[in-house]
N, C-alpha and C positions, 0 to 999 in steps of 0.2 A: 342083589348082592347075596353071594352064598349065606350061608350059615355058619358061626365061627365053632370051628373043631379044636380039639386038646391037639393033635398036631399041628394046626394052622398058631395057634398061642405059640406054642414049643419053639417051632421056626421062626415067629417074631420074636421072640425074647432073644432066644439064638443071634439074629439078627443084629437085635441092639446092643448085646453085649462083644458082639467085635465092634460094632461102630465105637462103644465107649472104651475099647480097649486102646482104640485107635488116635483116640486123642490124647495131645499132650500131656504131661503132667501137668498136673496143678501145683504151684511152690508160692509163698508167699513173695510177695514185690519187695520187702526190703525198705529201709528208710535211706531217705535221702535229705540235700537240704538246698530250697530253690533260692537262697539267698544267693548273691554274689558277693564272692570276697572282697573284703574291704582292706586298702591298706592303709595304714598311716604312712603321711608324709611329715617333712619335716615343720612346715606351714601348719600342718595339724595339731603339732604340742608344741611350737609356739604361743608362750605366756601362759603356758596348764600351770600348775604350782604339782610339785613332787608329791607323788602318797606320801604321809607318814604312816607307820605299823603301831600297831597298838599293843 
């Protein structure tokens, strides 16, 4: 294996920085929420008793 030269570095750095230019952005993902909606049915507040407020 040759010997590594100040231009042989140059051209790999070179290199790597198209390869990193080339990649996506980075953005954060975001929140989400894996629950599934729930509905009430009418069977569901059958016999609840009303909030009162305070």
């Amino acid at each position: 294996m040759a010997e590594w030269m100040p231009t042989m570095v140059e051209d790999r750095l070179e290199s790597a920085a198209d390869v990193f230019r080339s990649l996506p952005e980075v953005k954060p993902q975001g929140y989400f929420n894996a629950w599934p909606d729930y509905f009430h049915s009418f069977a569901d507040q059958v016999g609840q008793e009303p909030r009162t407020r305070l």
